[in-house]
C-alpha positions as CSV (number, residue, x, y, z in Angstrom):
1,X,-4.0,77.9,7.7
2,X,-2.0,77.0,4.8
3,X,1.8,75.6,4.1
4,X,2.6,78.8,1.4
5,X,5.3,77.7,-0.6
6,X,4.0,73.9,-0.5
7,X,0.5,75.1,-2.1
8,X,2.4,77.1,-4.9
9,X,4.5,74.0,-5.6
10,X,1.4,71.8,-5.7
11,X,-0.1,74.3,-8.2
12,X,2.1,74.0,-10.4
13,X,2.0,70.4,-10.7
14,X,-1.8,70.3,-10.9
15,X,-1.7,73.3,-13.6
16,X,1.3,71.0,-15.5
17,X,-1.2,67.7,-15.4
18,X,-4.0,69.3,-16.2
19,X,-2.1,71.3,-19.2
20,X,-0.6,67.8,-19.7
21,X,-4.0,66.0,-20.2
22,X,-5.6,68.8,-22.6
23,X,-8.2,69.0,-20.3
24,X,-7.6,73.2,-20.3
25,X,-4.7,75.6,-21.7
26,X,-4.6,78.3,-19.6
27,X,-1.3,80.6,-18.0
28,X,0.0,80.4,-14.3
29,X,-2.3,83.1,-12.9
30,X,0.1,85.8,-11.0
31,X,0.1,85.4,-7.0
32,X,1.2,88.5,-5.5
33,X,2.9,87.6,-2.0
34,X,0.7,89.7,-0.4
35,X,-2.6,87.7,-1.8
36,X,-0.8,84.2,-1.1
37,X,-0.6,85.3,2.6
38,X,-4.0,86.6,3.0
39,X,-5.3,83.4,1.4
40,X,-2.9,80.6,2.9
41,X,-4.2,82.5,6.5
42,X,-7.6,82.0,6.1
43,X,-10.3,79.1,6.3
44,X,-11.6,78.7,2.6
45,X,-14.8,77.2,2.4
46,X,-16.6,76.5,-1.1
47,X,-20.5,75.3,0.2
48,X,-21.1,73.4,-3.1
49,X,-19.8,71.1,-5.2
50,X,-21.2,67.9,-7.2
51,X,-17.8,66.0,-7.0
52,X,-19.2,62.8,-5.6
53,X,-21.0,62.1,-9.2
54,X,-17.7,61.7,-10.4
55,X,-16.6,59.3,-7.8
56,X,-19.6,57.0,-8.3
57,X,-20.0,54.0,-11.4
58,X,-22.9,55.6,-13.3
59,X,-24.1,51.8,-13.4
60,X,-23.9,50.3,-9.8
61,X,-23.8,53.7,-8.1
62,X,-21.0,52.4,-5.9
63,X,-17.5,54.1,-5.6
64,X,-15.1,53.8,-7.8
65,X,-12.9,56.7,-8.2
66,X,-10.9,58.2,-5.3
67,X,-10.3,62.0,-5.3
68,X,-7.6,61.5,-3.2
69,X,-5.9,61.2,-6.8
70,X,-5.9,64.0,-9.5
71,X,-8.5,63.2,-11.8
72,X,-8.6,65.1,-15.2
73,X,-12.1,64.8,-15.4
74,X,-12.8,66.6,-12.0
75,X,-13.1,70.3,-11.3
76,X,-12.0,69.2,-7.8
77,X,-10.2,67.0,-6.0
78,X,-8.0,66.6,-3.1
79,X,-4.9,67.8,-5.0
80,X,-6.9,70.5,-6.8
81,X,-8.2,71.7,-3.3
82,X,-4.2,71.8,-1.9
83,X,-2.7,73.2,-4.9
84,X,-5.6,75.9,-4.7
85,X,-5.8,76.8,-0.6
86,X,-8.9,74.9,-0.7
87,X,-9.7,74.5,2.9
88,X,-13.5,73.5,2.9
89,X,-15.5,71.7,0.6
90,X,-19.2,71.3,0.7
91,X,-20.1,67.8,-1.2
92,X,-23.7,67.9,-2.4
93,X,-25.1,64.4,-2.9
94,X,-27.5,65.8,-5.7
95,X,-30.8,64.1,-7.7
96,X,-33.1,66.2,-9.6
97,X,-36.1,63.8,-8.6
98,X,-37.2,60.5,-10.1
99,X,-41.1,58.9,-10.5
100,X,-40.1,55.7,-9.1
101,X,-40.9,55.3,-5.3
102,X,-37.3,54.7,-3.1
103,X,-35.2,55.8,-6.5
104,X,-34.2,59.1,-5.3
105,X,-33.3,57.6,-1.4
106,X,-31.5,55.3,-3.1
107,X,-29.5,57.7,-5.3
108,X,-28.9,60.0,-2.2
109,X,-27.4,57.6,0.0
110,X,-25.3,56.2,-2.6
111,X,-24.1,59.7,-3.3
112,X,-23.5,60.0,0.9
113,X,-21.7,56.2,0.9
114,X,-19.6,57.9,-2.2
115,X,-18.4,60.8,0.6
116,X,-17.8,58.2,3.4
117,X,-16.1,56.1,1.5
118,X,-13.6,59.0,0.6
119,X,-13.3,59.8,3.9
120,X,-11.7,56.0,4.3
121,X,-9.9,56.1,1.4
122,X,-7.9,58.8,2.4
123,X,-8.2,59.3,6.1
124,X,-4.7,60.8,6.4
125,X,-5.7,63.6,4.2
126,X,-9.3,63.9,4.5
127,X,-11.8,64.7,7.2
128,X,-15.6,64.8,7.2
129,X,-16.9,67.6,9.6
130,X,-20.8,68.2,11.0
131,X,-19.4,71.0,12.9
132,X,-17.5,74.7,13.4
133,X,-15.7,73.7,15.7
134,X,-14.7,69.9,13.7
135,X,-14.2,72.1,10.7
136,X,-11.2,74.2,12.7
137,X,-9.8,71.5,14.0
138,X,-9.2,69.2,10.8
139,X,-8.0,72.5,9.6
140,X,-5.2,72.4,11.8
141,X,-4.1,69.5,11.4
142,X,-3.6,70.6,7.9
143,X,-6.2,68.3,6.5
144,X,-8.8,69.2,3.5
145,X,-12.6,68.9,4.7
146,X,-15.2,67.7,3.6
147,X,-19.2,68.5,4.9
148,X,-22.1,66.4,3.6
149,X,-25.0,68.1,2.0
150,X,-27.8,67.4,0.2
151,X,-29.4,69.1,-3.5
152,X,-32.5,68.1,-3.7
153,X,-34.3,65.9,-1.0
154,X,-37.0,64.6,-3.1
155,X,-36.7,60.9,-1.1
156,X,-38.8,63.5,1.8
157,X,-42.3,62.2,1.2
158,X,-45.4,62.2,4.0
159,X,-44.8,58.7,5.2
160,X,-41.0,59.2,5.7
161,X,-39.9,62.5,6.0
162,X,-39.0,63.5,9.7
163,X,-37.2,60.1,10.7
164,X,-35.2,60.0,7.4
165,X,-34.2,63.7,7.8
166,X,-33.0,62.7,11.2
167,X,-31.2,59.4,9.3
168,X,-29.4,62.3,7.3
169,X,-28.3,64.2,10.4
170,X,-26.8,61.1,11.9
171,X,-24.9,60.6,8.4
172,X,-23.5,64.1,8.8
173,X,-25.9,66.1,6.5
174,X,-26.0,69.5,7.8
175,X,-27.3,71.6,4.8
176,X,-30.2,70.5,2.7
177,X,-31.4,72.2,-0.4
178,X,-35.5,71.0,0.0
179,X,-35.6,71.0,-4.1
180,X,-33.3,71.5,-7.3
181,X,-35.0,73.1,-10.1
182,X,-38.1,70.4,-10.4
183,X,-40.8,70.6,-7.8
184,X,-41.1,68.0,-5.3
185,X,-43.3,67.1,-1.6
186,X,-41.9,69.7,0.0
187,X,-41.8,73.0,-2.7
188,X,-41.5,74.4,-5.6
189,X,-38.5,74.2,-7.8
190,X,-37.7,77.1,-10.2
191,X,-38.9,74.8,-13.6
192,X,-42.3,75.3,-11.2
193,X,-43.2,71.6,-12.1
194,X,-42.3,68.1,-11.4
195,X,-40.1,66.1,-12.7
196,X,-42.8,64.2,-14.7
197,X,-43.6,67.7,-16.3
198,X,-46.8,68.7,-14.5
199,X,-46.8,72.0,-13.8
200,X,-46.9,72.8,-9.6
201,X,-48.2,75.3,-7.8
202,X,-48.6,77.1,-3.8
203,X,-44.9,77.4,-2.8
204,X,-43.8,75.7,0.2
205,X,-46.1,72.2,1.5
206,X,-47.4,71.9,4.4
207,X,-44.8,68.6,4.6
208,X,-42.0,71.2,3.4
209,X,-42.9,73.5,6.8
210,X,-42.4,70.8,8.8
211,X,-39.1,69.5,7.3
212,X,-38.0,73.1,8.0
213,X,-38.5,73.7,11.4
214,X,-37.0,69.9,11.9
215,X,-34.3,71.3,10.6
216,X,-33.9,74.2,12.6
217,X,-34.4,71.8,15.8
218,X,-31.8,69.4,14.5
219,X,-29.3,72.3,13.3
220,X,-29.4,72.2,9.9
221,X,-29.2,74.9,7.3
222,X,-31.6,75.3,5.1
223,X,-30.5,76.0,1.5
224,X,-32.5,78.3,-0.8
225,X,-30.7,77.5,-4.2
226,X,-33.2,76.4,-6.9
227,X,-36.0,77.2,-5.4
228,X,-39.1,79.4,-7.1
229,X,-39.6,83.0,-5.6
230,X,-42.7,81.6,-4.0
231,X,-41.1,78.9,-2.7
232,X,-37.9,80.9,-1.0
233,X,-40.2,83.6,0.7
234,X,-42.7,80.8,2.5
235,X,-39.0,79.6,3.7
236,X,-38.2,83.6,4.6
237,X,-41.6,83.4,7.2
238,X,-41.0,79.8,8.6
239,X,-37.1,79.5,9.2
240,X,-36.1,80.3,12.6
241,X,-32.7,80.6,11.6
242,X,-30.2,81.6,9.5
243,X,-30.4,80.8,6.2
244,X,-28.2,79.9,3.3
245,X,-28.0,80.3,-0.9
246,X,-25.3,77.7,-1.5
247,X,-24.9,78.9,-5.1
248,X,-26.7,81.7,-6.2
249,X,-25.7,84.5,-7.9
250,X,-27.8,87.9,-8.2
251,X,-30.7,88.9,-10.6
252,X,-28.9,92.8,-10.7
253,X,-26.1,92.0,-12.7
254,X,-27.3,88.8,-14.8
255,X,-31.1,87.9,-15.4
256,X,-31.8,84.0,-15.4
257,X,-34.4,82.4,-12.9
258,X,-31.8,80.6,-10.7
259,X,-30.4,84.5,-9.7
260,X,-31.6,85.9,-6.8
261,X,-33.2,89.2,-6.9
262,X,-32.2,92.5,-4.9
263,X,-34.9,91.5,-2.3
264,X,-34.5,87.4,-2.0
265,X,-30.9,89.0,-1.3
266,X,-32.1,91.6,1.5
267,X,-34.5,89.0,3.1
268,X,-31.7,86.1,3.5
269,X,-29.1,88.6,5.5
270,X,-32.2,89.5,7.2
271,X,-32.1,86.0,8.6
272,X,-27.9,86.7,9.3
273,X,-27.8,84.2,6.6
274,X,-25.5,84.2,3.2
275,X,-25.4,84.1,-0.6
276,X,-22.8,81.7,-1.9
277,X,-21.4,83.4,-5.5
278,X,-21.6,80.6,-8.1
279,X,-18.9,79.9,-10.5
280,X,-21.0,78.4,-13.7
281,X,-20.7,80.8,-16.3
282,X,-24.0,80.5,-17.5
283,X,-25.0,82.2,-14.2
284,X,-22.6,85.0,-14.1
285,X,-23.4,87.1,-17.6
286,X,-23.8,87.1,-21.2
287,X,-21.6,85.0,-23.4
288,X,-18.2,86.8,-23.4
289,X,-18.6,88.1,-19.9
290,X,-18.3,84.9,-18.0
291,X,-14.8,85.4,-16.1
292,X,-13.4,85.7,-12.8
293,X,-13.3,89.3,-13.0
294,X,-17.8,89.0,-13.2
295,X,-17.6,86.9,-10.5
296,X,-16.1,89.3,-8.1
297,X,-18.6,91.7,-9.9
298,X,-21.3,89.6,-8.3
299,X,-19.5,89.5,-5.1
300,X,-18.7,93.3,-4.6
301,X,-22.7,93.6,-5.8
302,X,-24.0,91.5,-2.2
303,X,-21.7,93.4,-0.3
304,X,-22.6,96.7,-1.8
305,X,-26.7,96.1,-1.2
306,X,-26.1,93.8,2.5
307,X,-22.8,94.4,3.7
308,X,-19.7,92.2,3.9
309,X,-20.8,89.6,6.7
310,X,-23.9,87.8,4.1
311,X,-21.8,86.7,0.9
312,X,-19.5,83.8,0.2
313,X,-18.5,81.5,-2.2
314,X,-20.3,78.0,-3.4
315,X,-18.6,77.0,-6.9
316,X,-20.9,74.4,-8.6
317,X,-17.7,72.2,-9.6
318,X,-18.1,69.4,-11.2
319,X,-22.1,70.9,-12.0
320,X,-21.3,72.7,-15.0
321,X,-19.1,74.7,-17.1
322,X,-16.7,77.5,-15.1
323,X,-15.1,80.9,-16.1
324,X,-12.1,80.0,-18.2
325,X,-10.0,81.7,-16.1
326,X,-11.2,79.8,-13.0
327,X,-11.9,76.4,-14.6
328,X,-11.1,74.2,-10.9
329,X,-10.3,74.7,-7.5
330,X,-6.6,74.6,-7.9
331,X,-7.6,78.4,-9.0
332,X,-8.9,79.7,-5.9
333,X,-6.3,81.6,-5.1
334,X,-7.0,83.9,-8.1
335,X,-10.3,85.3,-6.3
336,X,-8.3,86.2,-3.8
337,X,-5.7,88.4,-5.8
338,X,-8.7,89.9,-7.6
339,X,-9.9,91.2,-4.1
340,X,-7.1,92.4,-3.1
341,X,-6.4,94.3,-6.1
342,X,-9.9,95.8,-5.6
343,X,-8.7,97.0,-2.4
344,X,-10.0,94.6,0.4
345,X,-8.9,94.6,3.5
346,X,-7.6,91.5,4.7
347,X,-10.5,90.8,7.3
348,X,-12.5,91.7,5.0
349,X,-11.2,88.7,2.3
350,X,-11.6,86.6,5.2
351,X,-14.9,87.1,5.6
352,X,-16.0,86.3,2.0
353,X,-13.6,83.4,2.2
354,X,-14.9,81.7,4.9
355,X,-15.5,83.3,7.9
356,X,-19.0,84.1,7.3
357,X,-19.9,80.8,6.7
358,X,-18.8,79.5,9.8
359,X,-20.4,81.7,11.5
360,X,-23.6,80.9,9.4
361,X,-23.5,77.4,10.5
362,X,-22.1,78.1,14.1
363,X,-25.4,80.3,14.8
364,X,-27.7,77.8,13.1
365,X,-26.2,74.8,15.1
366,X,-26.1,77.2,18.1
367,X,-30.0,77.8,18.0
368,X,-30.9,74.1,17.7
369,X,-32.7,72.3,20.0
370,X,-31.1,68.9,19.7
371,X,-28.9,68.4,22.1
372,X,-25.2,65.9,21.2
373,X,-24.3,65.7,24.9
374,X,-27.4,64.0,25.4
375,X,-26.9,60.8,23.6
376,X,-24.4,58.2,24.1
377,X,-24.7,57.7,27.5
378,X,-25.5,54.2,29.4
379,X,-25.8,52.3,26.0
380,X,-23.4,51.6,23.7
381,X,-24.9,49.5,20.0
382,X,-22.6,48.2,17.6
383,X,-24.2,47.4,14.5
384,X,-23.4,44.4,12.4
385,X,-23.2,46.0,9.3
386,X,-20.3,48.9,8.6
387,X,-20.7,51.8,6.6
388,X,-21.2,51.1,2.7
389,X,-21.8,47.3,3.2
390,X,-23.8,45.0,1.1
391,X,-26.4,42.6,2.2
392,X,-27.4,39.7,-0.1
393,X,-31.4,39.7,-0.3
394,X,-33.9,42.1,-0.4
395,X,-35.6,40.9,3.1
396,X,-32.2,41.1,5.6
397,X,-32.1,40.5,8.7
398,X,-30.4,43.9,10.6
399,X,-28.9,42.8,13.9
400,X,-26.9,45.0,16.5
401,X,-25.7,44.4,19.5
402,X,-26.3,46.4,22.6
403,X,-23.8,46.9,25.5
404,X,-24.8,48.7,29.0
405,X,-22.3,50.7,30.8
406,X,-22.1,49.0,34.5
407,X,-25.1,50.6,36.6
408,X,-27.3,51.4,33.8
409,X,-30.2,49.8,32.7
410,X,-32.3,49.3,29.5
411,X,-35.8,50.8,28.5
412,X,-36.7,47.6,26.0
413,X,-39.7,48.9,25.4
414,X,-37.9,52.3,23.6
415,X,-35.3,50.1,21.3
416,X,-36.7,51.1,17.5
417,X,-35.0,50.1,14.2
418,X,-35.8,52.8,11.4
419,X,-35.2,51.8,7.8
420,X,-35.6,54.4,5.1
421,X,-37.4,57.0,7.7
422,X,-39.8,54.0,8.8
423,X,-39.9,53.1,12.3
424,X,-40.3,49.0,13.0
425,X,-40.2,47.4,16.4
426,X,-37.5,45.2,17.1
427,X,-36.6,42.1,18.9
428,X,-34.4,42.1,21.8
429,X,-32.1,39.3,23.2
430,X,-31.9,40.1,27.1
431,X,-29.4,37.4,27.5
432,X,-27.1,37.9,24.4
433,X,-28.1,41.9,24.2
434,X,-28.8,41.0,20.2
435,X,-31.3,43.8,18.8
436,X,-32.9,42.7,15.6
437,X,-34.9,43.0,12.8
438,X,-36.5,41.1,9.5
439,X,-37.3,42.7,7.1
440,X,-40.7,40.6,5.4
441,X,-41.5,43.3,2.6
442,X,-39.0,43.2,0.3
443,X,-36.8,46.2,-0.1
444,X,-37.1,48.1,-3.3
445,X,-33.8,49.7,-4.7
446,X,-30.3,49.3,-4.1
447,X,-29.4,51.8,-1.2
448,X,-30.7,52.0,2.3
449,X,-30.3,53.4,5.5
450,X,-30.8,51.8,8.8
451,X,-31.0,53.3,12.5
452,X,-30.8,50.9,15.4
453,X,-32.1,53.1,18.7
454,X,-32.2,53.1,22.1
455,X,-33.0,54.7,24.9
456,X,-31.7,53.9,29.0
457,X,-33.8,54.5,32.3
458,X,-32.8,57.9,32.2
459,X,-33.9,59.0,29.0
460,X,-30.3,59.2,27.2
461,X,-30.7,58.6,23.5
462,X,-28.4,56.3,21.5
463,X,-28.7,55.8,17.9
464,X,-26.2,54.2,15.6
465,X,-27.2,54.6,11.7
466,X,-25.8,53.1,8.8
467,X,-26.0,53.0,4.9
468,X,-26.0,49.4,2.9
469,X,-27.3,48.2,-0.2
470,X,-28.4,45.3,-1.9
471,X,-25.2,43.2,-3.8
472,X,-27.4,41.4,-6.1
């Protein structure tokens, strides 16, 4: 899917900057023609990343820094993904949890704007994808992707949690890790306790079985990284569908609680899911066996216990420290030539590059029961506010306007405005077609996410979503 001789040429000007900046001293890694082919053919896909913490001001929590440019201070970046055949990246917008209500919505979205804003930054380059089929096409075109995902969904709470998750769909989440390693509303994290250091206890809620099978109906994979063994198998009896490890390495070859053991392994291709191999050393072995070569250790250990069609590859950049020998995606390629010296067949390589994670996602998507075709139809609503806008107060009035196709008629009664996962009912303008909404309660935090809705005579949904936040 690759341009061969460009990618090498790219390499070697990342490698030079990156030398350059005494960020790393490492050697060209050797590319065997053979390996270069196999790789440049294939659809690469890394399902995690925390890039996006590098894009936002650790102050404002806006965007800042584009990865459209090589950044020293990034494991990956646009260039980094060329120069290493990078096809796919998975961009986790990541919190570990806060105590203050609306802080962790707030960091989400901001991480989610980041992504967007990316997307618009460098829209000859860069594509967002919510789908196989999106994925293969922004492929073609020669494009890097991006898919938006979330670590940690601790803005999920009783009051909010279906209608935001369904905000998060329409923002092009389609993997959601339910916790990182502190415990939250919906399940145990492996640090089995909350982020204000009480201990937790009974595995998956009753709130986290219902965001689950919302998932499954909206098509969204559930991720299983970070979780507590209690937590993973109530997940293992409720999912309905495939699910996913984004970066988890296994228990056999390296003991530490965020490996997966031999049976969490077994139980997930069960579901015809997959384990993502992480790249952070401190996952892959003791010090002094934390290279590329263990990596592949922990990848030939999946396919030795499941089979080839249940492992992949989910990095961590930008989440830690990596191999030496694999310190950013410009080095992806190297997995690759380590395969192939190991003997793998080509449709094998693609497999473990990329192939079984499409078809992870294609199946999950395939099994939901939400249904694209049947929105957009006899309504069209055009928001005032664009993506990533500010507002100037706390109580803003949200206004869209709504335009009927000729011969189709309204449902007034159906039009909702949802704001952070809560439903309000809005005004309507018959004459002008202006849907809108006050906000009286203040707003707490800076980011937000609002859903103007409706719904025609014959039941086709349209919904338009947006994140702002507040400039002041």
């Amino acid at each position: 899917m690759k341009r061969g001789m460009e990618k090498i040429l790219v390499f070697l000007l990342v490698l030079l900057f990156v030398i350059g900046s005494s960020t790393i001293a490492v050697a060209v890694p050797a590319i065997s023609e053979n390996a270069l082919k196999i790789h440049d053919d294939a659809i690469t896909i890394d399902t995690h990343n925390d890039t996006m913490l590098r894009v936002i001001d650790s102050n404002t929590w806006l965007p800042v820094n584009n990865i459209g440019n090589l950044l020293s201070n990034a494991q990956l970046d646009i260039p980094k993904m060329e120069a290493g055949g990078l096809d796919v990246a998975f961009f986790g917008s990541y919190t570990s949890g806060y105590t203050q209500i609306g802080r962790a919505g707030s960091r989400l979205l901001s991480l989610i704007n980041a992504l967007h804003w990316t997307e618009r930054m460098n829209s000859e380059k860069f594509g967002l994808a919510f789908s196989v089929n999106e994925i293969e096409e922004l492929a073609r075109e020669g494009k890097s992707v991006g898919v938006p995902t979330i670590e940690g969904a601790y803005s999920l709470e009783e009051y909010n949690a279906i209608e935001l998750l369904n905000q998060y769909y329409d923002l092009g989440i389609r993997v959601v890790g339910l916790c990182w390693s502190n415990s939250n509303s919906l399940g145990e994290g492996v640090n089995e306790k909350y982020v204000d250091g009480t201990p937790s206890e009974g595995g998956l809620t009753n709130l986290g079985v219902e965001v689950v099978k919302e998932m499954n109906r909206l098509g969204m994979i559930v991720d299983v990284s970070h979780m507590n063994e209690e937590t993973f198998w109530d997940v293992i009896e409720v999912a309905e569908a495939p699910i996913m490890a984004s970066h988890s390495n296994v228990m056999g070859l390296f003991e530490h609680a965020r490996n997966l053991t031999d049976e969490q392994i077994i139980a997930i291709a069960n579901t015809n899911g997959i384990v993502q191999q992480n790249f952070y050393a401190g996952y892959l072995g003791p010090v002094g066996d934390r290279d590329l070569k263990k990596l592949v250790d922990h990848i030939e250990y999946v396919i030795d216990l499941v089979g080839i069609d249940y492992v992949g590859l989910g990095s961590d950049f930008d989440g830690g420290g990596m191999p030496v020998d694999l310190p950013n995606a410009s080095f992806y390629y190297r997995i690759t030539e380590e395969l192939v010296e190991r003997g793998y067949k080509k449709s094998e390589i693609d497999k473990i590059l990329g192939k079984n994670t499409l078809r992870v996602m294609k199946e999950v998507q395939n099994s939901a029961e939400k249904d694209p075709e049947n929105a957009g139809q006899g309504i069209t609503i055009v928001p005032d506010i664009q993506m990533g806008e500010g507002v100037s107060s706390y109580t803003p009035l949200l206004k869209a306007e709504v335009l009927k196709d000729k011969g189709s008629h309204i449902d007034e009664s159906k039009f909702r405005v949802i704001v952070d996962g809560i439903v309000y009912s809005p005004e309507y303008d018959e004459e002008t077609g202006e849907l809108s909404l006050q906000i009286d309660e203040p707003l707490i935090e800076k980011f937000h996410v609002v859903t103007f809705e409706g719904e025609n005579n014959s039941g086709k949904v349209t919904r338009e979503t947006r994140i702002f936040y507040i400039e002041n």
